[in-house]
C-alpha positions as CSV (number, residue, x, y, z in Angstrom):
1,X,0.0,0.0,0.0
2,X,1.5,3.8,-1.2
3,X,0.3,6.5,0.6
4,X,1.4,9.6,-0.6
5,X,1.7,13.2,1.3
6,X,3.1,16.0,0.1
7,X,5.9,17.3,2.2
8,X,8.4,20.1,3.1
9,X,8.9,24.0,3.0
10,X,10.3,26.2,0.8
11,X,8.6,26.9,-3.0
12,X,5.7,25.3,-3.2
13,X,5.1,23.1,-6.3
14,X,1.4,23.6,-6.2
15,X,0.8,26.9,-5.2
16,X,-0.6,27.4,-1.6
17,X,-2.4,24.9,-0.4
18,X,-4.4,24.6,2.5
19,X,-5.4,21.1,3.9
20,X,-5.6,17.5,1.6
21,X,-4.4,17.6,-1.9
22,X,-6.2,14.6,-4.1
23,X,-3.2,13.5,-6.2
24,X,-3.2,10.8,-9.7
25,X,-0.7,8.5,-10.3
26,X,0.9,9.2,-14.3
27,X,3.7,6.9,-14.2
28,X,5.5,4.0,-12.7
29,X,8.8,2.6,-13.5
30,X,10.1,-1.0,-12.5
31,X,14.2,-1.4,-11.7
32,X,15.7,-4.5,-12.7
33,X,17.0,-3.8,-8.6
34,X,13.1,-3.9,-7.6
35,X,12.6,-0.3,-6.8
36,X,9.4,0.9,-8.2
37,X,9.3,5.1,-8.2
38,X,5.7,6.2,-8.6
39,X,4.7,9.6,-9.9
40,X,1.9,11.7,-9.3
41,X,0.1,14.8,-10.0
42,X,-2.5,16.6,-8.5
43,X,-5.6,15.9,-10.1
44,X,-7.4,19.0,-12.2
45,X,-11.3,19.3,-11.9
């Protein structure tokens, strides 16, 4: 199970945001090492 939050300080990449962001996964990518980096957007209404 992936659970991603959206952390840290400095510029934000989303513009200010105030409480939950509802991200969408775009892309995956399997390692021949097993790591599997997930990317994700926030998703547009």
């Amino acid at each position: 199970m992936v659970n991603p939050i959206v952390l840290g300080s400095g510029t934000p990449l989303f513009g200010e945001t105030i409480g939950r962001i509802d991200l969408e996964l775009f892309n995956t990518r399997t390692f021949d090492s097993g790591n599997v980096p997930h990317s994700y957007r926030p998703v547009t209404i």
